[in-house]
PyMOL Python script that loads the backbone (N, CA, C, O; Angstrom):
from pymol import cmd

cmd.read_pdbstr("""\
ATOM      1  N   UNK A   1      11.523  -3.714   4.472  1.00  0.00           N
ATOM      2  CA  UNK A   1      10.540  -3.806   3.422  1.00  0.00           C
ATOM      3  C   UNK A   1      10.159  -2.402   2.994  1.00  0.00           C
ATOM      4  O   UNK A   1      10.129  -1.522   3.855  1.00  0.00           O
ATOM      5  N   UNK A   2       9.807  -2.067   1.478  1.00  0.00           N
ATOM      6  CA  UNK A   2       9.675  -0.642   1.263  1.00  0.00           C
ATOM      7  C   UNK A   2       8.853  -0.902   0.216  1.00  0.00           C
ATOM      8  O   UNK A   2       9.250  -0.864  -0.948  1.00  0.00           O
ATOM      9  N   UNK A   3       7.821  -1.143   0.508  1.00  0.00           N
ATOM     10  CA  UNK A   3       6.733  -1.312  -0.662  1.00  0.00           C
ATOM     11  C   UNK A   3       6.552   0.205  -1.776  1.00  0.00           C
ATOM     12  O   UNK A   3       6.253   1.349  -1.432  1.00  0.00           O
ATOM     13  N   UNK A   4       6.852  -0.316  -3.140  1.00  0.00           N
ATOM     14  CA  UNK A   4       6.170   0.813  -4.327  1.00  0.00           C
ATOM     15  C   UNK A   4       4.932   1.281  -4.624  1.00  0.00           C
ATOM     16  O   UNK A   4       3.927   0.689  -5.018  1.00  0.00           O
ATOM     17  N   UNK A   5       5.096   2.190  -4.433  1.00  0.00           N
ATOM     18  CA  UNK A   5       3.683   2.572  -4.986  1.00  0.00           C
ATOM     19  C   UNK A   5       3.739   3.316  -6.396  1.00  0.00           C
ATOM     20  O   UNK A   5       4.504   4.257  -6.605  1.00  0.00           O
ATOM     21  N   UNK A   6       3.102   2.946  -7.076  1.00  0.00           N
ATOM     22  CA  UNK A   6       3.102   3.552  -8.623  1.00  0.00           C
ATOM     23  C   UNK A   6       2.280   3.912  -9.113  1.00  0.00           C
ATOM     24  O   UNK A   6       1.502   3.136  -9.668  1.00  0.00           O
ATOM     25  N   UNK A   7       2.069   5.456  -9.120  1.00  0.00           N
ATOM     26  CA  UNK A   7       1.454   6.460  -9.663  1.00  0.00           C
ATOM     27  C   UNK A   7       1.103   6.557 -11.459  1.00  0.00           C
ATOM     28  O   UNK A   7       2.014   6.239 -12.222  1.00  0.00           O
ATOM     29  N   UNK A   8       0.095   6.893 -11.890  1.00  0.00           N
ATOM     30  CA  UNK A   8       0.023   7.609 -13.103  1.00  0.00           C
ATOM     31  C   UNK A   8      -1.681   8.442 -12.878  1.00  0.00           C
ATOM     32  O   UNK A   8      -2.613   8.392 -12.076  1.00  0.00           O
ATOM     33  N   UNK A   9      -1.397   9.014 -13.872  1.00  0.00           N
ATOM     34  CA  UNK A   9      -2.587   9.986 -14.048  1.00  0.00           C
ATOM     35  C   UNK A   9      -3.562   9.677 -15.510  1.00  0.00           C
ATOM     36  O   UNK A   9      -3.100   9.474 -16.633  1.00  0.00           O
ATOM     37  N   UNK A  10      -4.835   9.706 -15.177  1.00  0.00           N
ATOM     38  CA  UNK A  10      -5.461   9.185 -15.853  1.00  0.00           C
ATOM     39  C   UNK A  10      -6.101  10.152 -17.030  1.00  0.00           C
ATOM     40  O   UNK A  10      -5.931  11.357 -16.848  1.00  0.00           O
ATOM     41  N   UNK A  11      -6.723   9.807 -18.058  1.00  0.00           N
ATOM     42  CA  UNK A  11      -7.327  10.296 -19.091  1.00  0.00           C
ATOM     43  C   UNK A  11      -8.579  11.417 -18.557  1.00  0.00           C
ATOM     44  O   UNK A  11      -8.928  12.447 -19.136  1.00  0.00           O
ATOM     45  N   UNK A  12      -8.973  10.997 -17.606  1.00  0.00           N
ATOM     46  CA  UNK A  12      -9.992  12.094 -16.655  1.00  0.00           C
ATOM     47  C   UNK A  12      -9.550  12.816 -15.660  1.00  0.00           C
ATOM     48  O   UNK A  12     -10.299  13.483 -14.947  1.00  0.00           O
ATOM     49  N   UNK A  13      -7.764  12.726 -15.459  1.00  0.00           N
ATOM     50  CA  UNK A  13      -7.139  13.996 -14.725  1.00  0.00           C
ATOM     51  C   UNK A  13      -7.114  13.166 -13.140  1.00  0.00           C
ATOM     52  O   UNK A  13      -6.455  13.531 -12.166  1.00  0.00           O
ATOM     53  N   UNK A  14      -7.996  12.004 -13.213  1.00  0.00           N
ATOM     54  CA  UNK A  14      -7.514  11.554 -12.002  1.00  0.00           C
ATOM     55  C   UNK A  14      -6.304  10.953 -11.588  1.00  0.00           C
ATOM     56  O   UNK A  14      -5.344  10.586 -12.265  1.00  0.00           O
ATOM     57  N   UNK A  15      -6.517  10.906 -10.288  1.00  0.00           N
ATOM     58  CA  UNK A  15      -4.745   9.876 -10.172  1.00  0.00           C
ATOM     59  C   UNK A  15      -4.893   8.828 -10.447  1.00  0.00           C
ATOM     60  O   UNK A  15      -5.974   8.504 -10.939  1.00  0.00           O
ATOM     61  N   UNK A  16      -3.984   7.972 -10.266  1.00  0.00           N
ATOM     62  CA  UNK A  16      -4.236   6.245  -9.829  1.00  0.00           C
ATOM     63  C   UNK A  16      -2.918   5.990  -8.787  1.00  0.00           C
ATOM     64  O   UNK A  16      -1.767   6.392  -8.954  1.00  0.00           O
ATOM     65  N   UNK A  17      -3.201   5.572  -8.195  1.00  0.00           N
ATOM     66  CA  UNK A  17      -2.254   4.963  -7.453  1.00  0.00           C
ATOM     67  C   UNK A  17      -2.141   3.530  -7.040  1.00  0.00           C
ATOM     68  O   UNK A  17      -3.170   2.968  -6.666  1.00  0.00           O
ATOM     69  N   UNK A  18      -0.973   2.851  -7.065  1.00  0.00           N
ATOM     70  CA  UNK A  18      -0.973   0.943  -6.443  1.00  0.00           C
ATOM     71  C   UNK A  18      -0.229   0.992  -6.073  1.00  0.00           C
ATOM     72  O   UNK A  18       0.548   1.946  -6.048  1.00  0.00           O
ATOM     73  N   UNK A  19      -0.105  -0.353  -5.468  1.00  0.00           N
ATOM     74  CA  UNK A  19       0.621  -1.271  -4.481  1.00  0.00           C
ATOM     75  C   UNK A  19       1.169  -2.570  -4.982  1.00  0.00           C
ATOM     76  O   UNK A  19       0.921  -3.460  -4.169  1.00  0.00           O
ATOM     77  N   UNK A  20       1.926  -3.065  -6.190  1.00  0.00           N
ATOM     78  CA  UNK A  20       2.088  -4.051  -6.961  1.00  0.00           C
ATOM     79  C   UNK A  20       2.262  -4.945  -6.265  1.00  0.00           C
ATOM     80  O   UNK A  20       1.594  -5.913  -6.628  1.00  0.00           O
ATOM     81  N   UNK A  21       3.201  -5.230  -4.891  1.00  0.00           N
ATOM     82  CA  UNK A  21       3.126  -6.564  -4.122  1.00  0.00           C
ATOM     83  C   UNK A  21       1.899  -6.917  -3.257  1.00  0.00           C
ATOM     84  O   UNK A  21       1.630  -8.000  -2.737  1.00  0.00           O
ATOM     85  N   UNK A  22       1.095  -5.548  -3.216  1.00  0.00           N
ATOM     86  CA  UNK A  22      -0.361  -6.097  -2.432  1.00  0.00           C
ATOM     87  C   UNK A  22      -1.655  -5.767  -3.369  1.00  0.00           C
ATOM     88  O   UNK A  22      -2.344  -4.781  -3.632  1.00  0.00           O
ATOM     89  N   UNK A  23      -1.586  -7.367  -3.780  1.00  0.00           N
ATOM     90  CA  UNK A  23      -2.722  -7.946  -5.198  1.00  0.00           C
ATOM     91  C   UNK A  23      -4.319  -6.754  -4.353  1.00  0.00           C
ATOM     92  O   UNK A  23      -4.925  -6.751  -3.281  1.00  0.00           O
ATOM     93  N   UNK A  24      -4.361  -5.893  -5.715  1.00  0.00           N
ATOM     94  CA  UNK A  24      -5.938  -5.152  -4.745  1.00  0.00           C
ATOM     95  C   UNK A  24      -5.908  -3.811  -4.474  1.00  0.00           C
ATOM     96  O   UNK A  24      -6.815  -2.979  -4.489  1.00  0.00           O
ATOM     97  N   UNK A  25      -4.433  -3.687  -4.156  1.00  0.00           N
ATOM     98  CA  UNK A  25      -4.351  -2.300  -3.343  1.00  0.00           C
ATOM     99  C   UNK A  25      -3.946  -1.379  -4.115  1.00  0.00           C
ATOM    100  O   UNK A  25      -2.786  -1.060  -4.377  1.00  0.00           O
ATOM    101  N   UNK A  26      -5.253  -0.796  -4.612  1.00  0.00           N
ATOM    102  CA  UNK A  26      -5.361   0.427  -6.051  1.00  0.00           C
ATOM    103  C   UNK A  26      -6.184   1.392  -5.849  1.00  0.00           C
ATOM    104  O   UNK A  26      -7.356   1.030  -5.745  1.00  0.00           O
ATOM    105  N   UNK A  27      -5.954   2.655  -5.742  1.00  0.00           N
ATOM    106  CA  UNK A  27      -6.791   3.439  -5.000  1.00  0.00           C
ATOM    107  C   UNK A  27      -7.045   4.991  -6.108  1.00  0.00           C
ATOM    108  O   UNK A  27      -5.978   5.562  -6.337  1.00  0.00           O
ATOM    109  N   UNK A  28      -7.691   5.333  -6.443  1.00  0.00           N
ATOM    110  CA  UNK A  28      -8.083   6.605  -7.329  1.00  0.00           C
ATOM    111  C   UNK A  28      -7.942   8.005  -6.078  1.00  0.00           C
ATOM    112  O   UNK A  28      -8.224   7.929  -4.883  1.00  0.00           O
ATOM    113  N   UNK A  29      -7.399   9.268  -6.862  1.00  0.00           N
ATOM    114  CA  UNK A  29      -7.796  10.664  -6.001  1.00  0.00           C
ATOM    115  C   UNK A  29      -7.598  11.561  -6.984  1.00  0.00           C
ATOM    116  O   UNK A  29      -7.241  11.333  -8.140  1.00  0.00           O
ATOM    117  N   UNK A  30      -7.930  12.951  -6.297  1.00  0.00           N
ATOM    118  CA  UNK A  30      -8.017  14.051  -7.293  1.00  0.00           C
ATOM    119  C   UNK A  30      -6.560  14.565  -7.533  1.00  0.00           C
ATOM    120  O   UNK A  30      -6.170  14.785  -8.680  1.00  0.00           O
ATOM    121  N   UNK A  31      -5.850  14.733  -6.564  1.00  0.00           N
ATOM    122  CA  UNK A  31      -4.459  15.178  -7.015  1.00  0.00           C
ATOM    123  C   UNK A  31      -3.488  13.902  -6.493  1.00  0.00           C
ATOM    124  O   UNK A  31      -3.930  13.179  -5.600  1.00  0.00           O
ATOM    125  N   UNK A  32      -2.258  13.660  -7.022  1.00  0.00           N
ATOM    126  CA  UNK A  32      -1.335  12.934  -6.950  1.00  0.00           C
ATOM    127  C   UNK A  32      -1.075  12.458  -5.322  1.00  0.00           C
ATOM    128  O   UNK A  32      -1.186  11.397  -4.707  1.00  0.00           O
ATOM    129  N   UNK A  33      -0.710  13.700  -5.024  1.00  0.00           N
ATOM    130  CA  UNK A  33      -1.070  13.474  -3.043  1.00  0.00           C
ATOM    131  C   UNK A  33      -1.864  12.312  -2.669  1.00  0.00           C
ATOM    132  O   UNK A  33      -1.581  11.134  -2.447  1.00  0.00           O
ATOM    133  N   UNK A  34      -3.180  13.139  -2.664  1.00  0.00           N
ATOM    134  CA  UNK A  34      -4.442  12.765  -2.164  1.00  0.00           C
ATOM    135  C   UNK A  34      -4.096  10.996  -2.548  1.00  0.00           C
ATOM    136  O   UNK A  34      -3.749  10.283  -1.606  1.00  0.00           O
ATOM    137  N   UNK A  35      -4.188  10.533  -3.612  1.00  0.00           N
ATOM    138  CA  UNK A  35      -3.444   9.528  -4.331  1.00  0.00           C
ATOM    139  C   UNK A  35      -2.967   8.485  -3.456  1.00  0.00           C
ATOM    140  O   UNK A  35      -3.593   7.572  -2.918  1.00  0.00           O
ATOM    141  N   UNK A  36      -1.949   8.737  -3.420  1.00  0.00           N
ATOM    142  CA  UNK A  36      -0.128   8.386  -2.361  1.00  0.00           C
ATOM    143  C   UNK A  36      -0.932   7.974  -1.144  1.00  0.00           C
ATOM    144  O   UNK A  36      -1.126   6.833  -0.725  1.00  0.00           O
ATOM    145  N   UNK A  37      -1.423   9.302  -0.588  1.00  0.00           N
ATOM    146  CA  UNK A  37      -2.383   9.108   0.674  1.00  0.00           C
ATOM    147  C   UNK A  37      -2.648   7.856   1.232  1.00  0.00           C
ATOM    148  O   UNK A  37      -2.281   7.123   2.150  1.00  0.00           O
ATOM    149  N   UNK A  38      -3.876   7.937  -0.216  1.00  0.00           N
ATOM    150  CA  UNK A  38      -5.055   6.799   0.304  1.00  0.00           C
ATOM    151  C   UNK A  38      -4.298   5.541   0.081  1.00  0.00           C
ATOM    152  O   UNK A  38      -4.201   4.663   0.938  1.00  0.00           O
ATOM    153  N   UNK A  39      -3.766   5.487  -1.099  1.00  0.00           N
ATOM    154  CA  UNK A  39      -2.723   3.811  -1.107  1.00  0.00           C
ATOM    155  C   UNK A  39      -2.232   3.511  -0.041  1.00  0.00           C
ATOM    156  O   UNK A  39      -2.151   2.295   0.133  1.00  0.00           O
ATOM    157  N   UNK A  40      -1.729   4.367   1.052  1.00  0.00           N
ATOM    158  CA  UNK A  40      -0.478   4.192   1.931  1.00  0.00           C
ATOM    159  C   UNK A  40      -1.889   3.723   2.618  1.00  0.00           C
ATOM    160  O   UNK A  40      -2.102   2.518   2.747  1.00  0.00           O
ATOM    161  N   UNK A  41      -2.615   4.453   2.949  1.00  0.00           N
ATOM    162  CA  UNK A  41      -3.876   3.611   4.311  1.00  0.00           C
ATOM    163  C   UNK A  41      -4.031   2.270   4.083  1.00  0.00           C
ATOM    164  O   UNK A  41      -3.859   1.380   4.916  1.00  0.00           O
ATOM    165  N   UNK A  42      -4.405   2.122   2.783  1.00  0.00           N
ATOM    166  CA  UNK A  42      -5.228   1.446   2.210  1.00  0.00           C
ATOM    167  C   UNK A  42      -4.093   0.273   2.559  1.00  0.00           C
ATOM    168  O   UNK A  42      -4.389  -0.702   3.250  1.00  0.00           O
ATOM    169  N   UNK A  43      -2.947   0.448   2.082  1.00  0.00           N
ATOM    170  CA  UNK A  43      -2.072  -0.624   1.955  1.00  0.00           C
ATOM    171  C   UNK A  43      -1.761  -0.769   3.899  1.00  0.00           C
ATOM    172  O   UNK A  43      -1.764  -1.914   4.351  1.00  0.00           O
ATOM    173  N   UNK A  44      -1.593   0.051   4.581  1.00  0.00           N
ATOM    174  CA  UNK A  44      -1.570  -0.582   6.266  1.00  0.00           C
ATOM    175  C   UNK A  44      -2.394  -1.323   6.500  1.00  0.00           C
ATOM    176  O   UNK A  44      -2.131  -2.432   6.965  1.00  0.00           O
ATOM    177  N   UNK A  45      -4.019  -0.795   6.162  1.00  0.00           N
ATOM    178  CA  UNK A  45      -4.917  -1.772   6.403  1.00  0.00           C
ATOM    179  C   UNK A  45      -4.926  -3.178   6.097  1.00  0.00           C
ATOM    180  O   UNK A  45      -5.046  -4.005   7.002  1.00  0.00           O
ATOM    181  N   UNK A  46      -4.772  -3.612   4.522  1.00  0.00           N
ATOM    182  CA  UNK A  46      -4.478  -4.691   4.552  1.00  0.00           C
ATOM    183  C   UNK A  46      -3.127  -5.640   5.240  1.00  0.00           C
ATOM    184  O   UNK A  46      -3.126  -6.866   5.346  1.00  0.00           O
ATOM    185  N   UNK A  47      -2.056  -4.738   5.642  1.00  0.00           N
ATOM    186  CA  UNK A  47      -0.982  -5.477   6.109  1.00  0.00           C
ATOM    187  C   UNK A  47      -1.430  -5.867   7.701  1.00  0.00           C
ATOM    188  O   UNK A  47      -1.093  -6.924   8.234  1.00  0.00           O
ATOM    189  N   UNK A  48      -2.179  -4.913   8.305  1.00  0.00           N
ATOM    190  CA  UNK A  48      -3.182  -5.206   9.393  1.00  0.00           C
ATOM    191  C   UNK A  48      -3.957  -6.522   9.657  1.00  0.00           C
ATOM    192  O   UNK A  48      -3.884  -7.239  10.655  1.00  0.00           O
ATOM    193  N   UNK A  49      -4.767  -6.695   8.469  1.00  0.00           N
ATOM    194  CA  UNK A  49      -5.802  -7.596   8.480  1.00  0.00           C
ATOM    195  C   UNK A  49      -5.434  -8.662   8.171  1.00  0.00           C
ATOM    196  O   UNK A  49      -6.266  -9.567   8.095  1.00  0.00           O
ATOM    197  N   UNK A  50      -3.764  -8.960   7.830  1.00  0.00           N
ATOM    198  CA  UNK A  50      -3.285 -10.201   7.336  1.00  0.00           C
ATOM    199  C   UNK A  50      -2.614 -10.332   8.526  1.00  0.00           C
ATOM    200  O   UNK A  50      -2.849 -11.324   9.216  1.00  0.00           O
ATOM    201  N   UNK A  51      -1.804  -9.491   8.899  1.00  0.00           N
ATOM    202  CA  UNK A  51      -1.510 -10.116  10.564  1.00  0.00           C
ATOM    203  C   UNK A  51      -2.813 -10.697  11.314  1.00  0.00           C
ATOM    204  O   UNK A  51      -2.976 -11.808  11.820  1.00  0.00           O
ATOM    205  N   UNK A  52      -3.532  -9.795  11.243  1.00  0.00           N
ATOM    206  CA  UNK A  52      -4.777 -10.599  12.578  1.00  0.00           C
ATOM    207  C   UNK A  52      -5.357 -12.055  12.093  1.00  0.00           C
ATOM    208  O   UNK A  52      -5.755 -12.834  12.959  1.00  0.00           O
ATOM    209  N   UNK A  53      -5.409 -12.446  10.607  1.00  0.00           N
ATOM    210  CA  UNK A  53      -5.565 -13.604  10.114  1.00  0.00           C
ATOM    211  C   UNK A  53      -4.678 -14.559   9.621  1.00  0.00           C
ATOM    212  O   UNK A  53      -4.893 -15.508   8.867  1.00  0.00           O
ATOM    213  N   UNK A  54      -3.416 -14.090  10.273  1.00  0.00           N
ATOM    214  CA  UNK A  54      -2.085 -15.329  10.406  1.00  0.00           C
ATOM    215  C   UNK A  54      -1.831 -15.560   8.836  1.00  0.00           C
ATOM    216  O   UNK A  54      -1.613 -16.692   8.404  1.00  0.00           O
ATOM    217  N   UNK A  55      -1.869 -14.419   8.000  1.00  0.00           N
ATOM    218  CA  UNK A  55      -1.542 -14.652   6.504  1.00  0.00           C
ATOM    219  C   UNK A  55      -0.388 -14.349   6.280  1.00  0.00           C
ATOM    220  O   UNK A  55       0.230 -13.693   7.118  1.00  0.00           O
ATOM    221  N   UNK A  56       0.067 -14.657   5.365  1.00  0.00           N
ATOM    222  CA  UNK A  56       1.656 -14.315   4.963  1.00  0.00           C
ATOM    223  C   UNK A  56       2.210 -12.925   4.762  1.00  0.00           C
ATOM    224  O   UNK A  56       1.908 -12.654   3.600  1.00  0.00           O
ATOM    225  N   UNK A  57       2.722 -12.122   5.169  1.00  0.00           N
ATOM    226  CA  UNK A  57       3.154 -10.496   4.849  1.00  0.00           C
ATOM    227  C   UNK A  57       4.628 -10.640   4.033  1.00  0.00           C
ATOM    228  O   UNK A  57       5.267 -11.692   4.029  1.00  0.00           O
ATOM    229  N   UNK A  58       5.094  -9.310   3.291  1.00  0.00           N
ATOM    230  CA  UNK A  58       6.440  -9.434   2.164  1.00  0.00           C
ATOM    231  C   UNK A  58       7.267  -8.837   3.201  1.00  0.00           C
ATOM    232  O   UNK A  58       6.875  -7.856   3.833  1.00  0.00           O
ATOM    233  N   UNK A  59       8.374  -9.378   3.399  1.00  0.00           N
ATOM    234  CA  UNK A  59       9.446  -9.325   4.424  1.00  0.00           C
ATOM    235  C   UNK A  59       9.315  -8.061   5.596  1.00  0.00           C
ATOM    236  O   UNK A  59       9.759  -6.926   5.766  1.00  0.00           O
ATOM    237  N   UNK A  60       8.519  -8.912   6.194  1.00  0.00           N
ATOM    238  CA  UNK A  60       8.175  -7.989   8.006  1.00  0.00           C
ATOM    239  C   UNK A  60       9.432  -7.834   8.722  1.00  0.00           C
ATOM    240  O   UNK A  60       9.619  -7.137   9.720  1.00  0.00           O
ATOM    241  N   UNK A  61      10.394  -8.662   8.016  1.00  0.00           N
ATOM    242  CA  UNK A  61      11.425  -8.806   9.744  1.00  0.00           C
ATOM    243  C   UNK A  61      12.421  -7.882   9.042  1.00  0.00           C
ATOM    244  O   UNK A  61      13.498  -7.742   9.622  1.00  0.00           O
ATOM    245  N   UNK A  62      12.238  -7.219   7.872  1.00  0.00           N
ATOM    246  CA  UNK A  62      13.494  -6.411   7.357  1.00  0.00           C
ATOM    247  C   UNK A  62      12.642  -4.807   8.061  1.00  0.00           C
ATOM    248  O   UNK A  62      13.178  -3.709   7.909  1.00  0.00           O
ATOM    249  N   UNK A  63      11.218  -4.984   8.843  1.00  0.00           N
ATOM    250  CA  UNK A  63      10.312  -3.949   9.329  1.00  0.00           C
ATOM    251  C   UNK A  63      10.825  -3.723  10.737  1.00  0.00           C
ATOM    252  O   UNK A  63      11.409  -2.666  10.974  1.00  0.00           O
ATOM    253  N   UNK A  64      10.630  -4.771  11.843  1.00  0.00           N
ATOM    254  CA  UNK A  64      10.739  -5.099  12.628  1.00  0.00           C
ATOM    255  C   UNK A  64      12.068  -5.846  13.478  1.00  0.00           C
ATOM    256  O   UNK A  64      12.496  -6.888  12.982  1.00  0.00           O
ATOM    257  N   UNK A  65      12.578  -5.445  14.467  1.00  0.00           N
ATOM    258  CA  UNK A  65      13.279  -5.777  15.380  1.00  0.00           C
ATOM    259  C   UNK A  65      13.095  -6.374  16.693  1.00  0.00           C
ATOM    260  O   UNK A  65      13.111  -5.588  17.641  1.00  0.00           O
ATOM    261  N   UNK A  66      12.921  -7.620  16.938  1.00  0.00           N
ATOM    262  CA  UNK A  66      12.604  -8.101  17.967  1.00  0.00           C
ATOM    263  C   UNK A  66      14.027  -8.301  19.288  1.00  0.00           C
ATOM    264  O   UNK A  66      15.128  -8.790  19.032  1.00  0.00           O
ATOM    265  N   UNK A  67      13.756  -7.979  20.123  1.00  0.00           N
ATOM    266  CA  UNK A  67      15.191  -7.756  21.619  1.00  0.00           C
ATOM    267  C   UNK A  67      14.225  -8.170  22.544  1.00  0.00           C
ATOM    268  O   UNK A  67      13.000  -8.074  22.610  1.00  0.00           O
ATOM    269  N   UNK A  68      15.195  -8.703  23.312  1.00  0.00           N
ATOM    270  CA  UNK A  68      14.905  -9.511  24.357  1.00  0.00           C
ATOM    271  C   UNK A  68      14.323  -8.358  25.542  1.00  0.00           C
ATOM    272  O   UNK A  68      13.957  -8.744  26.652  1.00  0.00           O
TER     273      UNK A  68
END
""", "prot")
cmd.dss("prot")
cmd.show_as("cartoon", "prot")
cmd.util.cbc("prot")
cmd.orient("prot")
């Protein structure tokens, strides 16, 4: 799984940054970085909080390797 994040820069010089497969996960900063950054948290957190509440995640097992 390799979630996008898609950048643009706004009319007030700020960033924007999202997460198009995770409905929400849109995050503002001062430089493009800073940006990227906070989406990437922002977006673990919620992939976090949907595991601990047995919600559906976008292809975990192309993440993960399970061995005996």
């Amino acid at each position: 799984m390799a979630l996008t994040i898609e950048v643009e820069q706004e009319d007030d010089g700020r960033w924007l940054a999202e997460v198009p497969d995770l409905p929400g996960v849109m995050v503002y900063g001062q430089t493009r970085q800073e940006a990227v950054d906070r989406v990437q948290a922002l977006s673990l957190r919620v992939l976090a909080d949907r595991l601990d509440h047995g919600e559906s995640l976008p292809q975990l097992a192309a993440v993960f390797a399970v061995v005996p």
